[in-house]
N, C-alpha and C positions, 0 to 999 in steps of 0.2 A: 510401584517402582519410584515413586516419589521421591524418597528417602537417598535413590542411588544417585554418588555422584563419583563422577567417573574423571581423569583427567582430560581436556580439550575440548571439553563439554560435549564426549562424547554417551550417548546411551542408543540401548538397544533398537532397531527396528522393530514396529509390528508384531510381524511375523517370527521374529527372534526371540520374541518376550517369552514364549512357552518354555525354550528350550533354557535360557537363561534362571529362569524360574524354579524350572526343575533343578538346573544345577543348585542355586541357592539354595533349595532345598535339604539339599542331601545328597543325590541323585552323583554316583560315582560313576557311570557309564552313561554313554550317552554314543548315538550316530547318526549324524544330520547328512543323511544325502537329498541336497539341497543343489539347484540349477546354480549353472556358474555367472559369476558377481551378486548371487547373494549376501556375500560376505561375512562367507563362512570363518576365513582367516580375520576377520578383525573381530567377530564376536570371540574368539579363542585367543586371541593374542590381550587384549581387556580382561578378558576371565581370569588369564593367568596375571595379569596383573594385579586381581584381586586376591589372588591367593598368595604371589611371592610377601605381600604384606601381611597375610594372616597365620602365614604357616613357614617354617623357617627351612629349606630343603630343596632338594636340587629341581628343576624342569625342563623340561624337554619341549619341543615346537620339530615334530619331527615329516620330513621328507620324502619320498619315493628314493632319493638319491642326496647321497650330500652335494655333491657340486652345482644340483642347483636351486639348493634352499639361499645363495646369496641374491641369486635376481628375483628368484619367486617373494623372498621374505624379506631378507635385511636390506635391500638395496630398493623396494618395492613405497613408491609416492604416491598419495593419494591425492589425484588431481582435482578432489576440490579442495585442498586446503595445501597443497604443495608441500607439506610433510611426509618424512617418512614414518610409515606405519609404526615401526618399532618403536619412533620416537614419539610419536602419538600415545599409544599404548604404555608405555616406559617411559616417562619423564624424566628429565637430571636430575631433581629432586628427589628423588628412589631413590640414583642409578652412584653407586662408588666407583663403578667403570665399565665399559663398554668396549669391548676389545674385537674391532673389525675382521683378524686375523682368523679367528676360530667362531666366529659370530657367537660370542658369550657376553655376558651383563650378569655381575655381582652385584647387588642389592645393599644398600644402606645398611642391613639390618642382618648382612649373612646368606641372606638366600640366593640362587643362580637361575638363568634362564639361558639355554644355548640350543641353537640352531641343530639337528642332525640328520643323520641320512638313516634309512630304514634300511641300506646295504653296507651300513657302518656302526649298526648299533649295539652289536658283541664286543667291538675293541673299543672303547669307550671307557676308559680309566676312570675311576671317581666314585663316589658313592652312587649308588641308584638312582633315579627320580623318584620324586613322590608326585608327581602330575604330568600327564604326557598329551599333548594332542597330535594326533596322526592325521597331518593333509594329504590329499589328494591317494585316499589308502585305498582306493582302487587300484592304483599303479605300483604299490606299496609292496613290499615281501613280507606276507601273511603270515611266516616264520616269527619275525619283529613281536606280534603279538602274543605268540605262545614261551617266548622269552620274558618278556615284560609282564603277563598275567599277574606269574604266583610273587613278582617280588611287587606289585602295584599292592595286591592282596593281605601282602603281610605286613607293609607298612601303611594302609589304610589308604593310599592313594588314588585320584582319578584320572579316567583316560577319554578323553574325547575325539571319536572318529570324525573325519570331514570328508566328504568327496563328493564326486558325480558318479556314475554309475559307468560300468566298462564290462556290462553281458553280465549273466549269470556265476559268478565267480564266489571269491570268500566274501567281497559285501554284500552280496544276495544272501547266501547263507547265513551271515551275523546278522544281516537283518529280518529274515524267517526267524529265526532262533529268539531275536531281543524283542521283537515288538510287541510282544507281549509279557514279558518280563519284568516283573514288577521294579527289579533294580538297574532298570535300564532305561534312559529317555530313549526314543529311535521316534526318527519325522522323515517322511520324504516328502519335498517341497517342488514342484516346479512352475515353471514362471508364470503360469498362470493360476498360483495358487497362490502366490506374494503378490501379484499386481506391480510387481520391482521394474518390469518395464513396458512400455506400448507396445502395441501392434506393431506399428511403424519400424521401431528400432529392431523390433524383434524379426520381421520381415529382411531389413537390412544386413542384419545378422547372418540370416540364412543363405541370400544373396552372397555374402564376403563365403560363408564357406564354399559354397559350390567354386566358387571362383577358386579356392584358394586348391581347395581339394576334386573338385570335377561333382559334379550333381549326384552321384551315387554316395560318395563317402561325403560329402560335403550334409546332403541329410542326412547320415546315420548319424554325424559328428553332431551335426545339431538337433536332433533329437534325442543325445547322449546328454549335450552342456545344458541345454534349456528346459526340455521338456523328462530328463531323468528318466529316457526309457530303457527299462534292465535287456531291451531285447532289440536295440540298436546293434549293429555290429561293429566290433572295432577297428577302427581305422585304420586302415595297413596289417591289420593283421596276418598273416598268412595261414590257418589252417582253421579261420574262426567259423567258419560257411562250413565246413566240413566238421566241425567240434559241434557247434549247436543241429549238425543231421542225426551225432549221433547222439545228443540227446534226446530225441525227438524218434527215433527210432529204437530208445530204450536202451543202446547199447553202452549207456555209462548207469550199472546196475551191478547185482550180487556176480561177480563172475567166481565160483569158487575152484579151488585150485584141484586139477584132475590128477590123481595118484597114477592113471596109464598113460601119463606125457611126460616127458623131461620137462624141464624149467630150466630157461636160456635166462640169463641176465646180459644188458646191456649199458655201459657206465660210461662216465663222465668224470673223467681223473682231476681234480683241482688239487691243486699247492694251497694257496693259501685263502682259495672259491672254497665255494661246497665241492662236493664229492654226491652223483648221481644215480643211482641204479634204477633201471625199471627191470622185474619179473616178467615172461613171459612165456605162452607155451601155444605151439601149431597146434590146432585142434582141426581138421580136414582145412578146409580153405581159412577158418576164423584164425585169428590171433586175440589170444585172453591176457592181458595184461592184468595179473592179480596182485600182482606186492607191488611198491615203491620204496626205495630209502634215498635219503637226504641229509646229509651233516656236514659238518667243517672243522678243521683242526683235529681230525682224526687218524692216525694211522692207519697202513693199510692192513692193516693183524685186525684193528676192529671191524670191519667193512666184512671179512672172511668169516670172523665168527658171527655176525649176523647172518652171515650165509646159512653159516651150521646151525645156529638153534631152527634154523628153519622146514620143518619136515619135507622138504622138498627132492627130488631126484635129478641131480642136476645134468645139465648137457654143458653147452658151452657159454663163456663168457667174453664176451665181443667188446672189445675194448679200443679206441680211437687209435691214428697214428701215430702220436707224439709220444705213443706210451711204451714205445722202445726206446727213447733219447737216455741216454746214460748218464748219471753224476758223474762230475767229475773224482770227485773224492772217493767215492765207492767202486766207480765202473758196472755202475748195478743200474739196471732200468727198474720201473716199477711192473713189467712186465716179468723182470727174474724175481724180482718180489713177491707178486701176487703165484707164478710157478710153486714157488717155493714154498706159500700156505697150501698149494695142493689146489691149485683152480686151474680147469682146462681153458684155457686163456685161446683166444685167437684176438690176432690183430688187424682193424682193416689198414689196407692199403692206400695210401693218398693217391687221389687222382689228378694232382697237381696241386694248385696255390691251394691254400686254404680257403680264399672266398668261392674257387670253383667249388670244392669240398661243400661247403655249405649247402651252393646253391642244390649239387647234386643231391646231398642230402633231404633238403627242403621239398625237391620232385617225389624222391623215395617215398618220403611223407606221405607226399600226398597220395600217392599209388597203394601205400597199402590203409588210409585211415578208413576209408569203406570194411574194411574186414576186421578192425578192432573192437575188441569191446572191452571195457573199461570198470575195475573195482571202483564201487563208487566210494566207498569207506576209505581204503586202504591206497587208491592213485588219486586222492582229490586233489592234492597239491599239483600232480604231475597236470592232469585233466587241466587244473586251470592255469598250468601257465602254457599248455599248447593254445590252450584262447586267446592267453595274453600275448604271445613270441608275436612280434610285428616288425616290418621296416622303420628305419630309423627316418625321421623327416628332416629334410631339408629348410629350413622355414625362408634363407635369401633366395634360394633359386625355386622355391614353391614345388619340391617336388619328394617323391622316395625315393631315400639311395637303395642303392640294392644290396644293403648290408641290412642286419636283423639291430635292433635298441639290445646295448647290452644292461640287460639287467635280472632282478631276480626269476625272470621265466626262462632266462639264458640257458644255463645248466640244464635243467629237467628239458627242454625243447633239444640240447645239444645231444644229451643220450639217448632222446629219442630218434632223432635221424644217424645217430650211429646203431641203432633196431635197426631201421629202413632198410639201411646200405646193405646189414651181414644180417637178415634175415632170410635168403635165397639160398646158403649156405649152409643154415643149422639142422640137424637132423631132425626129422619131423614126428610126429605122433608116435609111442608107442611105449610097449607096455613095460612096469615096474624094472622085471627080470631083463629085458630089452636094454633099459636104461642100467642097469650093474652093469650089464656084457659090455655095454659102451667105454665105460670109464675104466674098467678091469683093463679093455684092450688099450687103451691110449696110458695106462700105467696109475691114474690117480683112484685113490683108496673109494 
């Protein structure tokens, strides 16, 4: 590495040098779950500065959320040199401009780098990226990537994963799948594999969470940031002690779909969110959770014909409360809409505010997650983001609000406690000819 010179007279750590290496290589994928302050973000943010000069095209430096790639990245000082990192990494000598507003930097030469969010990276105007690094993609909408794949793919592009680890989720899986893959770097590092800090500090560490978080979540938190264990629990989570039982009890496995049950759906109506459904069907006391679907900017005519290519015998389709509100323009709910394709629609009832709603929800949850069992192929996404739905934290008053973080677990977590609520109500097991008689009587085809 002799040869590298970097601006600020920065170069790699140690420990950094493999993964760096590999990239110089070749090495178009890469996921460094790596303890926190290793410095994951400045070896990626230098990377990309070596490429906005060798290759002429857009990049990305992408977030869990946009709103808070400003404090985490653009706004983020490295306190032994009292610069900021972007300007570190990007000098003015590059940079033709630097525009605070949209955290974006044009390049001397043509080429861009800008800040984004991973719950904003469909509406995103502009040519594609040709280099992407995804921070903290533990927390990330695992969606992001199956978007960005085939166009990194086709334009020869690389993507570099960053995180800590948050349970067995999509970076467990991506990193099962790559670590042995020949076109993929994959490292998991933790702090006592860098030697990046003492005993001492690292003790101190531990001490501030417990304080911060209470001695229970305070070690799982730091046996998450420091020590990268995939089987810490997530912090505030709410249903993550009950999601890794049923891992552990096998019940997130083949569940295939029973031709003598109905198939209930349960949705999550977004405007201009995704759109959620879980599959479901009473099997004596179990509940089989065998399909999921997930998309956005779709009408509600396509959500119905996925219905229909699906061999399934439908019963009922349990849909939240706001999903009677009428446009004004039309005088149409999305309830006379989805009627209208021919779904036997019920609607739950609000039990007041909405955060009561929730929270009832959230109980529901939990009361029925002992009796689920889970496609592991076909609910992976839904499965991980019931691990990931947590309380939002407080970090001035040191505590959890008793609201859920909105983000990409939101939705799949929201449809499923609207299951919870109107599963007491749907018709329960039975057989094919059972299931016509049903929907004959109630009038749909």
């Amino acid at each position: 590495m002799s040869e590298l010179v970097l601006p600020n007279g920065w170069n790699p750590r140690s420990y950094q040098l493999p993964a760096w290496k590999a990239l110089e290589s070749g090495i178009k994928r890469a996921l460094l779950v790596w303890h926190r302050r290793a410095g994951k973000d400045d070896v990626c943010l230098h990377w990309a500065a070596t490429q906005v000069m060798q290759r002429v095209g857009n990049y990305w430096h992408m977030l869990p959320e946009y709103a808070q790639a400003r404090k985490s990245v653009w706004e983020a000082v490295n306190p032994h040199t009292g610069m900021r990192r972007i300007d570190e990494a990007f000098p003015d000598a590059i940079c033709e401009t630097k525009r605070s507003q949209d955290m974006f930097i044009r390049f001397r030469n043509g080429a861009t780098w800008q800040l984004v969010g991973s719950d904003t990276y469909n509406s995103l105007v502009g040519s594609p990226p040709i280099g992407v690094t995804a921070s903290e993609w533990a927390l990330a909408d695992p969606a992001a990537w199956a978007y960005l794949r085939p166009i990194l793919r086709e334009n020869g592009g690389w993507a570099v994963f960053i995180t800590t680890p948050r349970g067995k989720n999509h970076v467990h899986r991506m990193y099962e799948g790559a670590k042995d893959d020949p076109e993929w770097f994959c490292q998991r590092l933790s702090v006592s594999d860098t030697g990046a800090m003492d005993q001492k500090a690292l003790e101190k560490e531990r001490i501030e969470y417990q304080r911060e978080y209470g001695h229970e979540d305070g070690d799982a938190l730091f046996a998450q940031e420091y020590l990268v264990d995939w089987d810490a629990a997530i912090v505030g989570s709410y249903f993550g002690k009950m999601m890794r039982d049923a891992d552990a009890e096998k019940r997130v496995c083949s569940v295939p779909y029973d031709p003598q049950a109905l198939v209930h759906t349960a949705w999550d109506l977004g405007l201009s969110d995704n759109t959620v459904i879980w599959f479901f069907q009473v099997v004596g006391q179990e509940i089989h959770l065998i399909d999921y679907i997930e998309n956005s900017g779709q009408p509600l005519a396509w959500y119905a014909g996925e219905l229909a290519k699906r061999p399934y015998a439908y019963g009922e389709h349990i849909l939240p409360h706001d999903a009677e509100a009428r446009e004004l323009q039309t005088n149409r709910s999305r309830t006379d809409t989805l009627r209208g394709l021919n779904l036997n629609v019920r609607v739950l009832k609000a039990s007041g505010a909405e955060r009561i709603l929730v929270a009832d929800g959230i109980n529901a949850v939990r009361t029925i997650l002992p009796r689920c069992y889970f496609d592991k192929a076909k609910c992976s996404k839904g499965v991980d983001a019931l691990k990931a739905y947590r309380r939002e934290w407080d970090d001035k008053r040191k505590t959890f609000h008793d609201r859920p973080v909105h983000d990409w677990a939101s939705h799949p977590s929201d449809a499923f406690r609207y299951l919870a609520l109107g599963i007491d109500a749907v018709p329960g097991a039975g057989h094919r000819e059972s299931a016509k008689r049903y929907r004959e009587l109630r009038g749909y085809a």
